[in-house]
PyMOL Python script that loads the backbone (N, CA, C, O; Angstrom):
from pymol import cmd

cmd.read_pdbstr("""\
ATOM      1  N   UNK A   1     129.216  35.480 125.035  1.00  0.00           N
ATOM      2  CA  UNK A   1     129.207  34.112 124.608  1.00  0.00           C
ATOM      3  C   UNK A   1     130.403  33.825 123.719  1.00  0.00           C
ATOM      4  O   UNK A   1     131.162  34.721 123.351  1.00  0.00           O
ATOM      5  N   UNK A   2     130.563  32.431 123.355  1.00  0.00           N
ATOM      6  CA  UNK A   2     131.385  31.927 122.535  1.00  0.00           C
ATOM      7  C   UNK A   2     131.310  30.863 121.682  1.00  0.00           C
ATOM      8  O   UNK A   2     130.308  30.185 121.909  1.00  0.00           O
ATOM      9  N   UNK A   3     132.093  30.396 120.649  1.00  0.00           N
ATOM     10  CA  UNK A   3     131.785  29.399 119.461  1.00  0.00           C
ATOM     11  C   UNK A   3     132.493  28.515 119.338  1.00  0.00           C
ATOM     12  O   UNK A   3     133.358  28.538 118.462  1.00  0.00           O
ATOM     13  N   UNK A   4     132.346  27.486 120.161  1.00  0.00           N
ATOM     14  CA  UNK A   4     133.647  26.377 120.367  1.00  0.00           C
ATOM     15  C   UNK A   4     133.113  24.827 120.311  1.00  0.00           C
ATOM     16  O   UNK A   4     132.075  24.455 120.857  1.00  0.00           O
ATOM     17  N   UNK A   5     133.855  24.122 119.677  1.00  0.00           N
ATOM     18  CA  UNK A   5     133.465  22.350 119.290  1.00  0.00           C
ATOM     19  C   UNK A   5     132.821  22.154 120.366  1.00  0.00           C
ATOM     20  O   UNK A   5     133.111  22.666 121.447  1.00  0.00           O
ATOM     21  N   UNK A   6     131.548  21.115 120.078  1.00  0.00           N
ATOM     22  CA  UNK A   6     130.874  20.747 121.744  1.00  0.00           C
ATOM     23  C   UNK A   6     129.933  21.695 121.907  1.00  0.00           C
ATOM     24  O   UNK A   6     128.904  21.342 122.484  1.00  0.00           O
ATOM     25  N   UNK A   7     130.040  22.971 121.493  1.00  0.00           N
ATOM     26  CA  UNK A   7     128.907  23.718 121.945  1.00  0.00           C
ATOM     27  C   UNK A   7     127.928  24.242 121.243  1.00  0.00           C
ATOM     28  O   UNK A   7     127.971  24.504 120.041  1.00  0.00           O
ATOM     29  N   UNK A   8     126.772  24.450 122.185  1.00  0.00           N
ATOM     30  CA  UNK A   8     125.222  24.520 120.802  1.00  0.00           C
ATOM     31  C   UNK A   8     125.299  26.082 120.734  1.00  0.00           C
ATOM     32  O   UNK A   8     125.891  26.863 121.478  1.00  0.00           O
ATOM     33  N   UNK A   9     124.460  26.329 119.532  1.00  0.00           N
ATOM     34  CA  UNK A   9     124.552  27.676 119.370  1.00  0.00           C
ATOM     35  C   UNK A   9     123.343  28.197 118.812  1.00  0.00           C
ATOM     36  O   UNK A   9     122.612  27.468 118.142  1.00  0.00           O
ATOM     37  N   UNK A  10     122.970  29.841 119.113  1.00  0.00           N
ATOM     38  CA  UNK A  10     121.927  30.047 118.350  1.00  0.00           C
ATOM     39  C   UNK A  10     122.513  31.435 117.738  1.00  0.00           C
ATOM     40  O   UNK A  10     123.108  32.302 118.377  1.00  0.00           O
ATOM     41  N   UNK A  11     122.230  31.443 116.462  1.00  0.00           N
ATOM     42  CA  UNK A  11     122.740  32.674 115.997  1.00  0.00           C
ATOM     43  C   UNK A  11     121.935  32.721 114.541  1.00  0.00           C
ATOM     44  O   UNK A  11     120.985  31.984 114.278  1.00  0.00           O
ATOM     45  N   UNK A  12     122.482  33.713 113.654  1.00  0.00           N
ATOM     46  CA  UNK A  12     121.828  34.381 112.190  1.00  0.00           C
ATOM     47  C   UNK A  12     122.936  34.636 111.572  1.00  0.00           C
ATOM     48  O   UNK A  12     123.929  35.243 111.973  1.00  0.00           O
ATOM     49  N   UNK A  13     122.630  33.945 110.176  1.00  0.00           N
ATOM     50  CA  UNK A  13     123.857  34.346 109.219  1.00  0.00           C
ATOM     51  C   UNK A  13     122.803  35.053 108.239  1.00  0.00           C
ATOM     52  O   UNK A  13     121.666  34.628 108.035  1.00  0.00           O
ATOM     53  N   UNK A  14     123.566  36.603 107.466  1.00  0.00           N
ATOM     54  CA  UNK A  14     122.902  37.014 107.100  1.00  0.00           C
ATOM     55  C   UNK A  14     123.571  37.042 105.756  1.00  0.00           C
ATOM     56  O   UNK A  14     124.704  36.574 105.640  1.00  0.00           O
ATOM     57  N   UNK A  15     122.823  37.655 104.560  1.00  0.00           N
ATOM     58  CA  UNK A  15     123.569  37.781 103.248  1.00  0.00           C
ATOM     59  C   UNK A  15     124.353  38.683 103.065  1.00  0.00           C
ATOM     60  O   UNK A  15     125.242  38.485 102.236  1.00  0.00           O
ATOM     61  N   UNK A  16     124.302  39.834 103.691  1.00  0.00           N
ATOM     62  CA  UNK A  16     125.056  41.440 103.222  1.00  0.00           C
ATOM     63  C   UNK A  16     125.392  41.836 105.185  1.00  0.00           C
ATOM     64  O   UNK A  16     124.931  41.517 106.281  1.00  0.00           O
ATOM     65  N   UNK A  17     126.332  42.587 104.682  1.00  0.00           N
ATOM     66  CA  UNK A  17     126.507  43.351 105.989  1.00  0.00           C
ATOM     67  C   UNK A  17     125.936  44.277 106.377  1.00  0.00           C
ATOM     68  O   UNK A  17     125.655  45.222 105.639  1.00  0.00           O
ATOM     69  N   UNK A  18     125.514  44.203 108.110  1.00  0.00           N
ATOM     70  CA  UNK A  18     124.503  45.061 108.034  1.00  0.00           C
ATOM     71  C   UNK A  18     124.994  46.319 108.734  1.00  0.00           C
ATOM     72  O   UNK A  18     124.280  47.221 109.172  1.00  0.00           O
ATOM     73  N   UNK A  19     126.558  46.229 108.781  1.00  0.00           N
ATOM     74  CA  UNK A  19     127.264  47.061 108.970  1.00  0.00           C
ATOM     75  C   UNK A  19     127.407  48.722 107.504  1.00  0.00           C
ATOM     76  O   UNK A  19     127.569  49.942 107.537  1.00  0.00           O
ATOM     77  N   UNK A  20     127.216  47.672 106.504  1.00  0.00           N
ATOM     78  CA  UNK A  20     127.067  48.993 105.431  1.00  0.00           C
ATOM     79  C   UNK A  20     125.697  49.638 104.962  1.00  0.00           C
ATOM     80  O   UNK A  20     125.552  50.446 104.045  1.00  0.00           O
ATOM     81  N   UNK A  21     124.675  49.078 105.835  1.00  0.00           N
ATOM     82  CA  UNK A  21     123.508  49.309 105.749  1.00  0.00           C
ATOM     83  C   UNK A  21     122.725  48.465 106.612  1.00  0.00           C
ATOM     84  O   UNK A  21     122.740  47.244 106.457  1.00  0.00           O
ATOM     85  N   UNK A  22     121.877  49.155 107.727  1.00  0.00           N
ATOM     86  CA  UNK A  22     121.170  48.565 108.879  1.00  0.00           C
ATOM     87  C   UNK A  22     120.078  47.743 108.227  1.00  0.00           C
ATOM     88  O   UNK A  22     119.501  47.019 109.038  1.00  0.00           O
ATOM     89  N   UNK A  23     119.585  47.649 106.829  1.00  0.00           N
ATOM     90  CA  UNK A  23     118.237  47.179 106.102  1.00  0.00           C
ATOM     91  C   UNK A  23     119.177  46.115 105.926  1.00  0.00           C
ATOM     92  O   UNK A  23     118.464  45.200 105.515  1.00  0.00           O
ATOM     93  N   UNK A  24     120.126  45.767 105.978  1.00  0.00           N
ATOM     94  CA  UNK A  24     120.744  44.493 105.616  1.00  0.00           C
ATOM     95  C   UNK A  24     120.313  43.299 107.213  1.00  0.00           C
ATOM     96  O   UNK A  24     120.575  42.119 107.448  1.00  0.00           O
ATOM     97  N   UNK A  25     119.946  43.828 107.595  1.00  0.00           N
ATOM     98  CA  UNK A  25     119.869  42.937 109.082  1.00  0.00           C
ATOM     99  C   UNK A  25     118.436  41.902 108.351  1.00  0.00           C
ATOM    100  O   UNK A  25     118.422  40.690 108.568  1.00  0.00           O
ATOM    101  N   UNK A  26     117.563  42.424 107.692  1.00  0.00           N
ATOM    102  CA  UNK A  26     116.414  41.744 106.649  1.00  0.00           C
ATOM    103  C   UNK A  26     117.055  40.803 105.708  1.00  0.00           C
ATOM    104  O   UNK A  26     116.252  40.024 105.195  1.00  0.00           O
ATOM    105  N   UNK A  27     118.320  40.661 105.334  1.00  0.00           N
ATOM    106  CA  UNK A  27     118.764  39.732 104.538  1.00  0.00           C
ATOM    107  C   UNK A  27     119.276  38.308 104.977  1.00  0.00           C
ATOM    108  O   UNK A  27     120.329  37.751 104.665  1.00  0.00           O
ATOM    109  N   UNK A  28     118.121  37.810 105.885  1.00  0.00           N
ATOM    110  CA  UNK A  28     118.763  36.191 106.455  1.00  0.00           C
ATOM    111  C   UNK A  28     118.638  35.003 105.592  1.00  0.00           C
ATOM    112  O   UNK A  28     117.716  34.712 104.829  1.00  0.00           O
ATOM    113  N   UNK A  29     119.858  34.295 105.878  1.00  0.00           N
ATOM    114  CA  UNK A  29     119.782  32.884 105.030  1.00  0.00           C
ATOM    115  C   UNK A  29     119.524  32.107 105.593  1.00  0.00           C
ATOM    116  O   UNK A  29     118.579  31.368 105.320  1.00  0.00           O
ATOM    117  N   UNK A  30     120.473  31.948 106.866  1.00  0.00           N
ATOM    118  CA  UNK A  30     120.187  30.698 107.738  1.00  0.00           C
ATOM    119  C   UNK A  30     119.928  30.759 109.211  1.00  0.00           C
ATOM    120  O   UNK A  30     120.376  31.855 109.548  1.00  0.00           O
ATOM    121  N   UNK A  31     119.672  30.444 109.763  1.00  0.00           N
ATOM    122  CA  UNK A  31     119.483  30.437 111.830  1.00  0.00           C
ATOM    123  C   UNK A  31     119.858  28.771 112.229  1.00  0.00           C
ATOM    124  O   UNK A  31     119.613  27.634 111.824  1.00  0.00           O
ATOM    125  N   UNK A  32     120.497  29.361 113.128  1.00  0.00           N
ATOM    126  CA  UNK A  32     120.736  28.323 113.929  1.00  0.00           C
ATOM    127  C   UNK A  32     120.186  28.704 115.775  1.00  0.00           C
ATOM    128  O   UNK A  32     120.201  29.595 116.624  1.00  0.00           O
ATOM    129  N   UNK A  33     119.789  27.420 115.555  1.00  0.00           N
ATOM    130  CA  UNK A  33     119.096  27.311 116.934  1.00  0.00           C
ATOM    131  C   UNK A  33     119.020  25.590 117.571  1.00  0.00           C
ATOM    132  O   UNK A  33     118.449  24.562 117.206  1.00  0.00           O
ATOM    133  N   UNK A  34     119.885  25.952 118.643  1.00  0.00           N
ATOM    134  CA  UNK A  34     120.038  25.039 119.722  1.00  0.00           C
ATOM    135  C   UNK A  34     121.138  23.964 118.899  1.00  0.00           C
ATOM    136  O   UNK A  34     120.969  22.745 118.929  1.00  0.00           O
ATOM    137  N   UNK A  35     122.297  24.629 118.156  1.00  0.00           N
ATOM    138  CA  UNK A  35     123.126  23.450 116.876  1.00  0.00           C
ATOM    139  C   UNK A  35     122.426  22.907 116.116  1.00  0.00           C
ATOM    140  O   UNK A  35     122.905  21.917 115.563  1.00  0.00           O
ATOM    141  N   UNK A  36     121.036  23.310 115.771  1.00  0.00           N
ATOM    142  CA  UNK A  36     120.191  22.862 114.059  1.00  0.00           C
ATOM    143  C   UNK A  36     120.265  24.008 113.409  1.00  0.00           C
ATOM    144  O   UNK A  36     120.001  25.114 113.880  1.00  0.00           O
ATOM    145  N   UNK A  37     120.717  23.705 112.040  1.00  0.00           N
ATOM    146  CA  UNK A  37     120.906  24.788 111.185  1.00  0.00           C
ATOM    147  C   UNK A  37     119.276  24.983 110.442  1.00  0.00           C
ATOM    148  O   UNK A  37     118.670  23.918 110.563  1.00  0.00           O
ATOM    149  N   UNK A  38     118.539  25.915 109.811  1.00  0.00           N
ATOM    150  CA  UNK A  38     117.530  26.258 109.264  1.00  0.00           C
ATOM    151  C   UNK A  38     117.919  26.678 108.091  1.00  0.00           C
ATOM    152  O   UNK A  38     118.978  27.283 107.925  1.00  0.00           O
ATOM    153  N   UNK A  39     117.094  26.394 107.161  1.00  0.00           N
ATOM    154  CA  UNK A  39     117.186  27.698 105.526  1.00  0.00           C
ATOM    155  C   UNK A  39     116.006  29.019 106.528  1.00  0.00           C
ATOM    156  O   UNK A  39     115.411  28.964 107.604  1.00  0.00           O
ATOM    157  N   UNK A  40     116.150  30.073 105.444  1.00  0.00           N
ATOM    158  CA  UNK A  40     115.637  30.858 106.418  1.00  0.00           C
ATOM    159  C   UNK A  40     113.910  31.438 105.584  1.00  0.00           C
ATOM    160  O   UNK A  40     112.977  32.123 106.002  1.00  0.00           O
ATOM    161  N   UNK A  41     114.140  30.848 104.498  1.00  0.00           N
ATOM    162  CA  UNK A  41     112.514  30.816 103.800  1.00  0.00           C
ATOM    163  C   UNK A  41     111.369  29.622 104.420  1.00  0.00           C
ATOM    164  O   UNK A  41     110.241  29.654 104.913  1.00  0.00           O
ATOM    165  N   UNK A  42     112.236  28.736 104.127  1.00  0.00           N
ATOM    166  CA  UNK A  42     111.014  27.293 104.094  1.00  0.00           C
ATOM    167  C   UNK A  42     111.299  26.703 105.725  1.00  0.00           C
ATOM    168  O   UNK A  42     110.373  25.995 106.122  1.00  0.00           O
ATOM    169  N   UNK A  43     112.362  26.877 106.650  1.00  0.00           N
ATOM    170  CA  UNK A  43     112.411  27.249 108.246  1.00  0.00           C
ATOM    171  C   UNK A  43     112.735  25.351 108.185  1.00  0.00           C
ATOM    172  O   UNK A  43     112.683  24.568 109.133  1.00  0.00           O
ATOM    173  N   UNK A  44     113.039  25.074 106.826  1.00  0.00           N
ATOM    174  CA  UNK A  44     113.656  23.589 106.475  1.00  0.00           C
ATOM    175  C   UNK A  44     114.946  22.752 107.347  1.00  0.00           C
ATOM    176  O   UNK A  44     116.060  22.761 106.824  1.00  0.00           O
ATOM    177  N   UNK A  45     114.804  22.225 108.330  1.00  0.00           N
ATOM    178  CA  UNK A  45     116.623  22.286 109.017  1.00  0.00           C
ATOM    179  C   UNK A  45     117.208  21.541 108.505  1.00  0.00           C
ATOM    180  O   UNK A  45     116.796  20.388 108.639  1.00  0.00           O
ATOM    181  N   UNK A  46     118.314  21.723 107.749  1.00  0.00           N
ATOM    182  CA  UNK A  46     119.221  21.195 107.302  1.00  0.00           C
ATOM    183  C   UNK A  46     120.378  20.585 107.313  1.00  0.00           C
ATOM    184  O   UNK A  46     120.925  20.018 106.367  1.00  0.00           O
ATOM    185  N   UNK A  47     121.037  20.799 109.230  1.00  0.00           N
ATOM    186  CA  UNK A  47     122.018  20.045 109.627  1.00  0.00           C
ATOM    187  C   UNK A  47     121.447  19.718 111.085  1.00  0.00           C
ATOM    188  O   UNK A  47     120.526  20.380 111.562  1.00  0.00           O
ATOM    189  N   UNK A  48     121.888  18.942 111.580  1.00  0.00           N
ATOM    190  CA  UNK A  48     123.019  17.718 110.985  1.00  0.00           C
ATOM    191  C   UNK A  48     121.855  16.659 110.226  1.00  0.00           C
ATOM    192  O   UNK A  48     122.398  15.644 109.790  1.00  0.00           O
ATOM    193  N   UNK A  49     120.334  16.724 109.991  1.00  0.00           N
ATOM    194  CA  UNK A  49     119.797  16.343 109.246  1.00  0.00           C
ATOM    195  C   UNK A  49     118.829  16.627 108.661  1.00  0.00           C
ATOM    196  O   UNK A  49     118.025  17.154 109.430  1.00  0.00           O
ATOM    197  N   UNK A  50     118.363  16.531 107.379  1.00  0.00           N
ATOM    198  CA  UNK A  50     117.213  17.301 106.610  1.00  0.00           C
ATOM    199  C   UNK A  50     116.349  16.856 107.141  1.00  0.00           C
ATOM    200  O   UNK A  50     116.245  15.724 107.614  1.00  0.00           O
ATOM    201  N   UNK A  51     115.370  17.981 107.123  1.00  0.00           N
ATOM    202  CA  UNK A  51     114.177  17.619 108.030  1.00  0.00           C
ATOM    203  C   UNK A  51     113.116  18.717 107.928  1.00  0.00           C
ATOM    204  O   UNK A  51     113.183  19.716 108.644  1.00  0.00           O
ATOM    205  N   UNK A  52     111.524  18.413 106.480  1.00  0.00           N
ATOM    206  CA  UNK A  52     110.795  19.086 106.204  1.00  0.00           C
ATOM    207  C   UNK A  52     109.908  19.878 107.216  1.00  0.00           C
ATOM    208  O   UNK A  52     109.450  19.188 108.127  1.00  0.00           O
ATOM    209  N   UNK A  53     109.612  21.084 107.218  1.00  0.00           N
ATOM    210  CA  UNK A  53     108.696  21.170 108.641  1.00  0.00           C
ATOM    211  C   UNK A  53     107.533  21.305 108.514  1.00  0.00           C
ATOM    212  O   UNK A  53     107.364  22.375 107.930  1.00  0.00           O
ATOM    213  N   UNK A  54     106.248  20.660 108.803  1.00  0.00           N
ATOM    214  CA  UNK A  54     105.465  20.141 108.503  1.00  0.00           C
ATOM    215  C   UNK A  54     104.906  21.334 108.310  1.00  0.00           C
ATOM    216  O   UNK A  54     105.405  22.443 108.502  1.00  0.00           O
ATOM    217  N   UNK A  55     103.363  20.925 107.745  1.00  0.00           N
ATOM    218  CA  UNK A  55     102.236  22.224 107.359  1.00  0.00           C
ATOM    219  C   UNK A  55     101.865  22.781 109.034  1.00  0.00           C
ATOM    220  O   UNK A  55     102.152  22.130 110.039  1.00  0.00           O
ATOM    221  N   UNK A  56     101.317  23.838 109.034  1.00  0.00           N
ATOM    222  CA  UNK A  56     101.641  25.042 110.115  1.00  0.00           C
ATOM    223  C   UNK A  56     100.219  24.942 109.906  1.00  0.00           C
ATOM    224  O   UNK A  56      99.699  24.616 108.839  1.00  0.00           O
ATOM    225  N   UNK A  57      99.551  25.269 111.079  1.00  0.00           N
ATOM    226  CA  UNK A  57      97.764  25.415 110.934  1.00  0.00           C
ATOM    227  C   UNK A  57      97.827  27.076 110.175  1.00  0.00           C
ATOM    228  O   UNK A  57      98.608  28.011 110.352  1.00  0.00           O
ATOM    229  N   UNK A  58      96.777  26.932 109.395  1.00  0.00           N
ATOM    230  CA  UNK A  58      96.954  28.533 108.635  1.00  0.00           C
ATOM    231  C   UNK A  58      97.395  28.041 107.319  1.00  0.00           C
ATOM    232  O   UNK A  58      96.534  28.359 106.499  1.00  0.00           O
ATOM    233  N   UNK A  59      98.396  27.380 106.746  1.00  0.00           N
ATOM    234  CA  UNK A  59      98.721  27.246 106.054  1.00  0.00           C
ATOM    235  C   UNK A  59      98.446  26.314 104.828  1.00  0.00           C
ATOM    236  O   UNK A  59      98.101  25.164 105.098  1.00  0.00           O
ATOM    237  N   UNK A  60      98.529  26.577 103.857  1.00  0.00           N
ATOM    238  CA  UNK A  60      97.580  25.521 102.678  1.00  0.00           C
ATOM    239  C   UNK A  60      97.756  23.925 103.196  1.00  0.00           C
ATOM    240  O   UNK A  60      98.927  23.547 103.230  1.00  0.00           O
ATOM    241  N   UNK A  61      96.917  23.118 103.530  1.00  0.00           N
ATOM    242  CA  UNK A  61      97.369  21.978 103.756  1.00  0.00           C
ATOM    243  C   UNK A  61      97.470  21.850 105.287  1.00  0.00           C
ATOM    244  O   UNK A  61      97.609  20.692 105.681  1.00  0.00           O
ATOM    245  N   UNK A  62      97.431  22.763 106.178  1.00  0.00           N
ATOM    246  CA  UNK A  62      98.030  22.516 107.576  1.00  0.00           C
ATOM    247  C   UNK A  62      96.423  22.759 108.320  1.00  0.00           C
ATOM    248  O   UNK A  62      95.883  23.864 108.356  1.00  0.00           O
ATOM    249  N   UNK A  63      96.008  21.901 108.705  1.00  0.00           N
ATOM    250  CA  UNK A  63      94.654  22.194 109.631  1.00  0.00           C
ATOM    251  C   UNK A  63      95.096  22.732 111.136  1.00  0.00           C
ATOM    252  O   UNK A  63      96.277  22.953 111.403  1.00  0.00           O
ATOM    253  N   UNK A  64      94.066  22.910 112.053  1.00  0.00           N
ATOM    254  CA  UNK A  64      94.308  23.678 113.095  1.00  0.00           C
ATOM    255  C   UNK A  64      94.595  21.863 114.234  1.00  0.00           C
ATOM    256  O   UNK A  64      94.283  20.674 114.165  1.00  0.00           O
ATOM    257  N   UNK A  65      95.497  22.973 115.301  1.00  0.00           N
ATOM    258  CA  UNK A  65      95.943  21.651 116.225  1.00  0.00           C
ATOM    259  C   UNK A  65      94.872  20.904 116.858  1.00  0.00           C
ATOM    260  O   UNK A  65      93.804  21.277 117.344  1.00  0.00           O
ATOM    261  N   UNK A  66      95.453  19.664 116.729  1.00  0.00           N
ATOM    262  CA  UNK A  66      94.038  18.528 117.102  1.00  0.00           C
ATOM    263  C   UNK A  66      94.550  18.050 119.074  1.00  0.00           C
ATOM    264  O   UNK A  66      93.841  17.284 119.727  1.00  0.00           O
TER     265      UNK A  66
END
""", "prot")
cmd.dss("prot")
cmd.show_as("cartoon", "prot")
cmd.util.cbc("prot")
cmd.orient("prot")
């Protein structure tokens, strides 16, 4: 594959290299998927617009799908 204007992408930016240590592959910040960027805790997408992601069934606040 490749990374060029115009094109969508899915990939992982991570914090540390996981070249100087394979446990570094556990250190993600962001994902991108399909050209939406994510934070990689709260799964929040952040480009090209913020956008909360709602409560998850399971989750405090999130009931099961209706």
């Amino acid at each position: 594959g490749s990374l060029a204007v115009g094109k969508l992408a899915d990939l992982v930016v991570l914090e540390a290299n996981p070249l100087d240590d394979i446990r570094n592959t556990t250190s993600i910040r962001w994902v991108m998927k399909n050209g939406e960027l994510y934070e990689d805790e709260t799964l929040t997408k952040i480009w090209p617009e913020r956008e909360e992601l709602p409560p998850l069934w399971g989750w405090e606040g999130g009931g099961p799908p209706r």
